[in-house]
mmCIF file as gemmi writes it, N, C-alpha and C atoms, coordinates in Angstrom:
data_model
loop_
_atom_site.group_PDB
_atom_site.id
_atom_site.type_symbol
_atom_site.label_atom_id
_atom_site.label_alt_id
_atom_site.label_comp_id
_atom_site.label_asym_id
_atom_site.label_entity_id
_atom_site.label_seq_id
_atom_site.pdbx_PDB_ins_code
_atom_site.Cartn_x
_atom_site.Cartn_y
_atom_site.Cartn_z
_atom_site.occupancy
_atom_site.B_iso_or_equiv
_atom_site.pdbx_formal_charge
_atom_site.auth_seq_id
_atom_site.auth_asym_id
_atom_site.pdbx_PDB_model_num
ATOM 1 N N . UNK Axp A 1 ? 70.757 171.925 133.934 1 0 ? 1 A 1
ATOM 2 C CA . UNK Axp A 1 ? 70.173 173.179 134.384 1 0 ? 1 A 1
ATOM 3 C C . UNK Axp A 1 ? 70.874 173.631 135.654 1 0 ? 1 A 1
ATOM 4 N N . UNK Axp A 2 ? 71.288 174.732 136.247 1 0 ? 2 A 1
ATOM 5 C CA . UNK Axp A 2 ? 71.757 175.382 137.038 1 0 ? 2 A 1
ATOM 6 C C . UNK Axp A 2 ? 70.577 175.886 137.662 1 0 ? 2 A 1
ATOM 7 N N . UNK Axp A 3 ? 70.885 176.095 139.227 1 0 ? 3 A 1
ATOM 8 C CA . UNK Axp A 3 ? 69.909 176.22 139.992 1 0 ? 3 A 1
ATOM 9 C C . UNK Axp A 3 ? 69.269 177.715 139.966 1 0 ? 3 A 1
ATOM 10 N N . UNK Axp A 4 ? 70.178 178.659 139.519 1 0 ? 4 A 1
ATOM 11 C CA . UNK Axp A 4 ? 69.388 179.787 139.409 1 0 ? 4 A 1
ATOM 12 C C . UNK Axp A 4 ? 68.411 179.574 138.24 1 0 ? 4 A 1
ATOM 13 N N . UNK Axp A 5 ? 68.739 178.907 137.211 1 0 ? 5 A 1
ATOM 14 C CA . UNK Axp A 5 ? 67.992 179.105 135.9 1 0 ? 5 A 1
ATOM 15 C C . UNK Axp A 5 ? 66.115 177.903 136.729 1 0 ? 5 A 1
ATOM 16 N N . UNK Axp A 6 ? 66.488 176.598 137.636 1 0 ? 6 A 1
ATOM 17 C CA . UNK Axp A 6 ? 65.704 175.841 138.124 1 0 ? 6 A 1
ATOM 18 C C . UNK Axp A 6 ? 64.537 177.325 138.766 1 0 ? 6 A 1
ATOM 19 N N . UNK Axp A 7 ? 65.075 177.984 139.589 1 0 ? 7 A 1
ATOM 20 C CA . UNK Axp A 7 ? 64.449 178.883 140.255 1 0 ? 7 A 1
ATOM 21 C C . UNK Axp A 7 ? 63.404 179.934 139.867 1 0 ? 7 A 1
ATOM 22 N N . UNK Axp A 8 ? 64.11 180.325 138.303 1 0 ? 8 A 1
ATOM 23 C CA . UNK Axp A 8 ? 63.199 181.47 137.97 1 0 ? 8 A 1
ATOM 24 C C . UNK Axp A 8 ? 62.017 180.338 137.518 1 0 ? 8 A 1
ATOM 25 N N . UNK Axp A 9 ? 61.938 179.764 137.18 1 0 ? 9 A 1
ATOM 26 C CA . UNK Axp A 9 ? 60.81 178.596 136.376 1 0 ? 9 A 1
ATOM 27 C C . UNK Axp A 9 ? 59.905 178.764 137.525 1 0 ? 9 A 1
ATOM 28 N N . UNK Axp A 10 ? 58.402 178.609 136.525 1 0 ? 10 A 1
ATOM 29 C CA . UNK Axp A 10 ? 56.717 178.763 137.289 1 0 ? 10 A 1
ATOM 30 C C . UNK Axp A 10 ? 56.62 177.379 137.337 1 0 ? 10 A 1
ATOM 31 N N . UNK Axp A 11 ? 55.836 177.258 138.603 1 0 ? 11 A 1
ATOM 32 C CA . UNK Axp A 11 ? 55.445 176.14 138.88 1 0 ? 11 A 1
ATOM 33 C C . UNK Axp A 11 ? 54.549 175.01 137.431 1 0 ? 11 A 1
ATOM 34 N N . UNK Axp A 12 ? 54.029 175.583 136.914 1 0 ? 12 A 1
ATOM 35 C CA . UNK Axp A 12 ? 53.726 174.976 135.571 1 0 ? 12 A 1
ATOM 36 C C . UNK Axp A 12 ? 55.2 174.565 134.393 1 0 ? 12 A 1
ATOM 37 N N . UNK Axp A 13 ? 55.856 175.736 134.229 1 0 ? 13 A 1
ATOM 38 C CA . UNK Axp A 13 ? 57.424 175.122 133.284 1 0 ? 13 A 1
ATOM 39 C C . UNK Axp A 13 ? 57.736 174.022 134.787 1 0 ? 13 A 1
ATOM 40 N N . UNK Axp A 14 ? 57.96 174.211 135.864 1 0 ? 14 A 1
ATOM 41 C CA . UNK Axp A 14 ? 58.529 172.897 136.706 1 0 ? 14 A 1
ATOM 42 C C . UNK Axp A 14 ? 57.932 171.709 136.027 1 0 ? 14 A 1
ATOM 43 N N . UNK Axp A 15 ? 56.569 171.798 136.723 1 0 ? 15 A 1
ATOM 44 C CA . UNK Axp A 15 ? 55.803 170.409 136.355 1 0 ? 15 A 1
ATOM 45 C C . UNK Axp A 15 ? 56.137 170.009 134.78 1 0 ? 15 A 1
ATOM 46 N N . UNK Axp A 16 ? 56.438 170.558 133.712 1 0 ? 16 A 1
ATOM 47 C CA . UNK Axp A 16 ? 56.384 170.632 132.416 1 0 ? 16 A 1
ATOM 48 C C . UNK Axp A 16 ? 58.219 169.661 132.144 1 0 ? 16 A 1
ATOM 49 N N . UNK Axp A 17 ? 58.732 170.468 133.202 1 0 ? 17 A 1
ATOM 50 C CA . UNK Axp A 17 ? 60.307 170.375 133.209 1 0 ? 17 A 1
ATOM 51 C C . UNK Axp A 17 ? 60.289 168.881 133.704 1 0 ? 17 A 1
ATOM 52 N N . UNK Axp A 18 ? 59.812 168.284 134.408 1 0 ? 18 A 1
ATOM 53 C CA . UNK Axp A 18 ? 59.993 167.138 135.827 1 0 ? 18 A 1
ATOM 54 C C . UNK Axp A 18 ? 59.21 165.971 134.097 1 0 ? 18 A 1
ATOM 55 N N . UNK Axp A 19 ? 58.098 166.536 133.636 1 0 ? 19 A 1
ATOM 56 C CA . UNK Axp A 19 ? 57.598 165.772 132.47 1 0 ? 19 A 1
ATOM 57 C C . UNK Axp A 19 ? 58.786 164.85 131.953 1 0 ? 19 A 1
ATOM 58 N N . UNK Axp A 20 ? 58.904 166.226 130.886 1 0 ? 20 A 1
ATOM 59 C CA . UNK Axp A 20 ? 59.84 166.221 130.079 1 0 ? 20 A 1
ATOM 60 C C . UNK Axp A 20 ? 61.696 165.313 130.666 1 0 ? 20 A 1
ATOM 61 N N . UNK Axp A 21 ? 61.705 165.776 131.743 1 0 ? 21 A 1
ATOM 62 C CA . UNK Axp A 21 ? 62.879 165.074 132.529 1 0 ? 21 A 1
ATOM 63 C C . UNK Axp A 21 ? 62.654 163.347 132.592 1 0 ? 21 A 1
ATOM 64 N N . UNK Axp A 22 ? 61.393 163.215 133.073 1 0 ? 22 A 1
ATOM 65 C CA . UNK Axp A 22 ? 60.895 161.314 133.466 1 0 ? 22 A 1
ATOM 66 C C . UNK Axp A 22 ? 61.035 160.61 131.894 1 0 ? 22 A 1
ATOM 67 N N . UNK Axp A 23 ? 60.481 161.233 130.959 1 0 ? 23 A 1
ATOM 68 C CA . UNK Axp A 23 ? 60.428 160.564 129.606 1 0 ? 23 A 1
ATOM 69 C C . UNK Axp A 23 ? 62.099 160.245 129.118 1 0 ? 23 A 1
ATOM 70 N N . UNK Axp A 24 ? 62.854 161.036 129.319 1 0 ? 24 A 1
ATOM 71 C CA . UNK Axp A 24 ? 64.391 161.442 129.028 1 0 ? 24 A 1
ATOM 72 C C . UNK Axp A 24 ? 64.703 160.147 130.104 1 0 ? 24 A 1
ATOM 73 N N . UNK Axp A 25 ? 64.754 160.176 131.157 1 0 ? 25 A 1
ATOM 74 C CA . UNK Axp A 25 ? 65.313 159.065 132.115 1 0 ? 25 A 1
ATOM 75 C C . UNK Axp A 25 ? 64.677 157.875 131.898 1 0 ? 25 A 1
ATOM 76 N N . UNK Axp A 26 ? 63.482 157.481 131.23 1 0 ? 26 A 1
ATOM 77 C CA . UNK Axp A 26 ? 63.043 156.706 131.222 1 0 ? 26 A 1
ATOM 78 C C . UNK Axp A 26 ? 63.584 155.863 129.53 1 0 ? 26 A 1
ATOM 79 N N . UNK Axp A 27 ? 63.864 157.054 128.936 1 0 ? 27 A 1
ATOM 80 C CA . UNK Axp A 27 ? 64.598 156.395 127.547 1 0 ? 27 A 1
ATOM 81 C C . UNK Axp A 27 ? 65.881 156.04 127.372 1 0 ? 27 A 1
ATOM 82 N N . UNK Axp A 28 ? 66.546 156.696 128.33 1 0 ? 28 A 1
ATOM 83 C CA . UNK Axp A 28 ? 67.645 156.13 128.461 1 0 ? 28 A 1
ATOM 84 C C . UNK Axp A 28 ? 68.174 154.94 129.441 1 0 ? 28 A 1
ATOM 85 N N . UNK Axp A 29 ? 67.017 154.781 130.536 1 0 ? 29 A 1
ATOM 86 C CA . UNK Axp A 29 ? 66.982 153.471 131.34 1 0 ? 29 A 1
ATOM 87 C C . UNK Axp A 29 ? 67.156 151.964 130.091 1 0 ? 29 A 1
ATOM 88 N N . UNK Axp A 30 ? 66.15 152.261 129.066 1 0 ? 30 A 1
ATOM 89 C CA . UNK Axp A 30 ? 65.623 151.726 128.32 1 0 ? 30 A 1
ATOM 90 C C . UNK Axp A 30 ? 66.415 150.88 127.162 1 0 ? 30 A 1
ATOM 91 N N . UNK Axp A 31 ? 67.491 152.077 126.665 1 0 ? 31 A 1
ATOM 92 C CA . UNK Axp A 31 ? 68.887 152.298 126.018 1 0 ? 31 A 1
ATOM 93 C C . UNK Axp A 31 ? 70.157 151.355 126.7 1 0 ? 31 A 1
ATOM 94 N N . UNK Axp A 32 ? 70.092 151.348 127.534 1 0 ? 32 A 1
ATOM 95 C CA . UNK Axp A 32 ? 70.889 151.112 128.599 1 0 ? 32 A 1
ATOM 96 C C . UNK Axp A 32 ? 70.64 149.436 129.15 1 0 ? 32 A 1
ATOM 97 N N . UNK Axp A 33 ? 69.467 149.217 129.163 1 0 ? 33 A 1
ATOM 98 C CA . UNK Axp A 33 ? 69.392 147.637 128.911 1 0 ? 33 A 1
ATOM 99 C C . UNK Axp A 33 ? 69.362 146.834 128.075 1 0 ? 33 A 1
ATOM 100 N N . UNK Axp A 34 ? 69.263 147.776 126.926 1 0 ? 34 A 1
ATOM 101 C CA . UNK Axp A 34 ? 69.707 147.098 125.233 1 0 ? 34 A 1
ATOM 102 C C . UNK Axp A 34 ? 70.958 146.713 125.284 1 0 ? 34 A 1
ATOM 103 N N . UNK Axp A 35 ? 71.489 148.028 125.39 1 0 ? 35 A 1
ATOM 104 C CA . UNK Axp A 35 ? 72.86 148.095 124.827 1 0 ? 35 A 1
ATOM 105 C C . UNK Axp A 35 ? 73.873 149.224 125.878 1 0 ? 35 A 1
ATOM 106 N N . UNK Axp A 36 ? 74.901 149.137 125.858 1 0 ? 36 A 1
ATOM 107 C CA . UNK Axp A 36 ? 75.425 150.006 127.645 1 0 ? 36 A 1
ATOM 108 C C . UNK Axp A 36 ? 75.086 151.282 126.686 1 0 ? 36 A 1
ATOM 109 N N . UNK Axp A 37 ? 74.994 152.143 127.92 1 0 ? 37 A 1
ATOM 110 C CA . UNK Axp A 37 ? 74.871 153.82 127.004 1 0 ? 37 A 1
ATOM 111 C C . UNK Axp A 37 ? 76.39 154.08 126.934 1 0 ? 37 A 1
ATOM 112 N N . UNK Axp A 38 ? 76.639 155.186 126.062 1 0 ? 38 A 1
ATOM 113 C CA . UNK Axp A 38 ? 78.039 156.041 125.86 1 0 ? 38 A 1
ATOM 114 C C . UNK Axp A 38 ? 78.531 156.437 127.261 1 0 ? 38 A 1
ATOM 115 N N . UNK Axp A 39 ? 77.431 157.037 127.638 1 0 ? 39 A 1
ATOM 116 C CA . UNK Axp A 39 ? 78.262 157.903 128.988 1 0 ? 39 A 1
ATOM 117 C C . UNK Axp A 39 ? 76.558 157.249 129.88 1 0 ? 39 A 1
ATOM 118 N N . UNK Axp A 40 ? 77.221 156.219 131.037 1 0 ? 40 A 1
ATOM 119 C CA . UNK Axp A 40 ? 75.995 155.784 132.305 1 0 ? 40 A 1
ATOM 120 C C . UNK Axp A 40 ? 75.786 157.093 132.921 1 0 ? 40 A 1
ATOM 121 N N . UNK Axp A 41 ? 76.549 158.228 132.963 1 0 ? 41 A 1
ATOM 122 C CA . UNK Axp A 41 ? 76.662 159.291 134.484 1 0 ? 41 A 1
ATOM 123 C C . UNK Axp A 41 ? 75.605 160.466 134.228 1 0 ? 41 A 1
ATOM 124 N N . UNK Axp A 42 ? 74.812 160.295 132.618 1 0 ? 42 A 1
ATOM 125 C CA . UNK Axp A 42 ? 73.919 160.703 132.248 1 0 ? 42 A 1
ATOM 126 C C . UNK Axp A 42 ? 72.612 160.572 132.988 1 0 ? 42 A 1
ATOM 127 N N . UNK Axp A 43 ? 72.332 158.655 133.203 1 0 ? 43 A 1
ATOM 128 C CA . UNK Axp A 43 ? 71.058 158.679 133.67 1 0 ? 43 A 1
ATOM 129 C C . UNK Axp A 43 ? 71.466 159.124 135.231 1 0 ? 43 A 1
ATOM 130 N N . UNK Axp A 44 ? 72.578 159.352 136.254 1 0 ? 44 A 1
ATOM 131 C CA . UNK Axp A 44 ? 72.744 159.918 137.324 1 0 ? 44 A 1
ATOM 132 C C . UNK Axp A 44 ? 72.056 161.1 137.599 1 0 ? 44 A 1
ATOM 133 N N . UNK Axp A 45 ? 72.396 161.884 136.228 1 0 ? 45 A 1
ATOM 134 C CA . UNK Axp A 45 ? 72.541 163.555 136.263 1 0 ? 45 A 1
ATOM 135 C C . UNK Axp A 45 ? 71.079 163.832 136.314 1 0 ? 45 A 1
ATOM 136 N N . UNK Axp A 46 ? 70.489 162.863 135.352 1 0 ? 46 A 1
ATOM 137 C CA . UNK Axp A 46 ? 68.565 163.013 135.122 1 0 ? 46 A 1
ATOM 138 C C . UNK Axp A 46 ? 68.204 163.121 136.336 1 0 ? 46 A 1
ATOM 139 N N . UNK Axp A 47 ? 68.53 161.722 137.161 1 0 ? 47 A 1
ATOM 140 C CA . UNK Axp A 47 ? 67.396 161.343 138.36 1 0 ? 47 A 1
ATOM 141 C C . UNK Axp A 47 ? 67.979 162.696 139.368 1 0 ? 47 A 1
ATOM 142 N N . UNK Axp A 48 ? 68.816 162.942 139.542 1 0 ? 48 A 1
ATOM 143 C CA . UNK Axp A 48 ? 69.419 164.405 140.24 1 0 ? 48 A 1
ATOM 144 C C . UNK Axp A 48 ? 68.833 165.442 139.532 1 0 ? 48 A 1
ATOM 145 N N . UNK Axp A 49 ? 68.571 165.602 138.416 1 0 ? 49 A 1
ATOM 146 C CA . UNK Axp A 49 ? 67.636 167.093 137.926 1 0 ? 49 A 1
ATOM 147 C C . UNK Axp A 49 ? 66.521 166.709 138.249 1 0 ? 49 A 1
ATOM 148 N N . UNK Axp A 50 ? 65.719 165.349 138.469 1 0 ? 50 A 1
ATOM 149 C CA . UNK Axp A 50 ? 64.311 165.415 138.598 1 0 ? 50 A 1
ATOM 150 C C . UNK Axp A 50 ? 64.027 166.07 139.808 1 0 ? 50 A 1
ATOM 151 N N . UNK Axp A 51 ? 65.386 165.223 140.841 1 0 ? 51 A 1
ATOM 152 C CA . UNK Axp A 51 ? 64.969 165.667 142.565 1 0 ? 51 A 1
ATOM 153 C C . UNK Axp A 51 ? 65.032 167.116 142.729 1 0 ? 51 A 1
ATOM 154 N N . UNK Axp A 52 ? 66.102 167.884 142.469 1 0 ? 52 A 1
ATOM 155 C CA . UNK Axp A 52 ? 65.726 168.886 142.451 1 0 ? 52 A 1
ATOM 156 C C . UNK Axp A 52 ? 64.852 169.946 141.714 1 0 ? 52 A 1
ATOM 157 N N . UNK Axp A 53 ? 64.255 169.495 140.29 1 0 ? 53 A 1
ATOM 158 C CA . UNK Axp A 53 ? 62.941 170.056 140.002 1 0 ? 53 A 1
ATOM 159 C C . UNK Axp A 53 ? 61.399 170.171 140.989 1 0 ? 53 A 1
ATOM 160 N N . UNK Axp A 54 ? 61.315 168.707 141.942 1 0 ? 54 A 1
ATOM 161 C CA . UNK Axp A 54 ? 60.666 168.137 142.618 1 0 ? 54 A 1
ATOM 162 C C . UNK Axp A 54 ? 61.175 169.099 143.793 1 0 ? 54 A 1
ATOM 163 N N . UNK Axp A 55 ? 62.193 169.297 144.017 1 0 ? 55 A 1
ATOM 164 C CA . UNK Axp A 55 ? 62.213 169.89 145.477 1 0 ? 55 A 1
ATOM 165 C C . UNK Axp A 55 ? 62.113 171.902 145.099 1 0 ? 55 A 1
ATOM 166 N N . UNK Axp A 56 ? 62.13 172.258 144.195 1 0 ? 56 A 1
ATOM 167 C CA . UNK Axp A 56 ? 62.233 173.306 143.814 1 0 ? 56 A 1
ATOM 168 C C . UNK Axp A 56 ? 60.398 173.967 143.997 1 0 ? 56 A 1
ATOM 169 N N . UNK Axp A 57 ? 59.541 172.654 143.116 1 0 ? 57 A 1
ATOM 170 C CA . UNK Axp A 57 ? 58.12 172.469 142.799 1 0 ? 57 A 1
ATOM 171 C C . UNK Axp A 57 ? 57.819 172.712 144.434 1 0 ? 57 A 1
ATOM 172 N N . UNK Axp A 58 ? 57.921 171.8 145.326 1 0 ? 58 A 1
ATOM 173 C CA . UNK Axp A 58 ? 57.589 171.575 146.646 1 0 ? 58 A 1
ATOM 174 C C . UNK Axp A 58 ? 57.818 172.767 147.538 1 0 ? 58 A 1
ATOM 175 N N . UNK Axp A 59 ? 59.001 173.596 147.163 1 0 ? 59 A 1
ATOM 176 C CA . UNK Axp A 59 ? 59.388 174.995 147.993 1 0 ? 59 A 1
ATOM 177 C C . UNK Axp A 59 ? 58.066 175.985 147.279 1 0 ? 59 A 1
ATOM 178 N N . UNK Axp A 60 ? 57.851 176.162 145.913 1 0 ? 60 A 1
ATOM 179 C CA . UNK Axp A 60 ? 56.828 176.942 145.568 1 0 ? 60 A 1
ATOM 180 C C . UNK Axp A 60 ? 55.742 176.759 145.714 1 0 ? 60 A 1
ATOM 181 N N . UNK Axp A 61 ? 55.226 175.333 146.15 1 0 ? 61 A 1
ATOM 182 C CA . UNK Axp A 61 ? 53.809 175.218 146.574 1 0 ? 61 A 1
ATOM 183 C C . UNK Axp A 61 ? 53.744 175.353 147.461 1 0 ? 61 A 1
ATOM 184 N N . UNK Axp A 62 ? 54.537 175.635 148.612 1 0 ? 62 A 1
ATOM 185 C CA . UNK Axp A 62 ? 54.719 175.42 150.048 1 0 ? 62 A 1
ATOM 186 C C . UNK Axp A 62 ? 54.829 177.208 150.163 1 0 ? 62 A 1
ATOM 187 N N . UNK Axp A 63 ? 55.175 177.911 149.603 1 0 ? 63 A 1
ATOM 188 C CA . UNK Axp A 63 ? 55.198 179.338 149.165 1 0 ? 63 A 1
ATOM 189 C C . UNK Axp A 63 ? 53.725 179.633 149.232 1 0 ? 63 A 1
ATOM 190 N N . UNK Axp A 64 ? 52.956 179.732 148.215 1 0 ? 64 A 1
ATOM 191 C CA . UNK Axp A 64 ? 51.622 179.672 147.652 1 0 ? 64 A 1
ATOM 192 C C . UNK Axp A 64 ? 50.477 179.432 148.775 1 0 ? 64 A 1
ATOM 193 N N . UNK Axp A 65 ? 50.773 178.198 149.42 1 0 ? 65 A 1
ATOM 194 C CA . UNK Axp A 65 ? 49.927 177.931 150.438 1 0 ? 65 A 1
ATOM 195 C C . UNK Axp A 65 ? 49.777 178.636 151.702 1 0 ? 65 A 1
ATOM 196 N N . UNK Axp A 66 ? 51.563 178.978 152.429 1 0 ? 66 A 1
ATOM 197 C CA . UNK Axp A 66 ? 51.567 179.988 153.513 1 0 ? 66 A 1
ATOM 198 C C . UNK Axp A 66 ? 51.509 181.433 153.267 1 0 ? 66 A 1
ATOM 199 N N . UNK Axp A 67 ? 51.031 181.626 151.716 1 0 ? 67 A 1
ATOM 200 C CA . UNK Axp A 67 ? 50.715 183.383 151.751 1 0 ? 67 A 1
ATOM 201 C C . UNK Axp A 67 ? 48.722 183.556 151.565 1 0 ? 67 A 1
């Protein structure tokens, strides 16, 4: 995801997004102690989309609260 596309997203698709993101990192953690994955730089890219879903979530609640 690209950060403009992170941005337009409602705080509900975030939380929905950050979901959907933990299950994905968590299956491929999973994958990965079986058997090596194809490409490791995958589960990198996850835990880096979660943080910034998480920090994206945190700017809009932080929005919400000071208006």
């Amino acid at each position: 995801m690209k950060k403009n596309e992170i941005k337009a997203l409602s705080v509900e698709q975030l939380q929905e997004q950050i979901n959907a993101e933990k299950e994905r990192l968590l299956k491929l953690k999973f994958a990965h102690a079986i058997s090596p994955v194809e490409n490791p730089m995958r589960i990198r890219e996850s835990r880096k989309l979660i943080a910034r879903l998480y920090t994206e979530l945190t700017l809009k609640t932080r929005q919400t609260q000071n208006s």
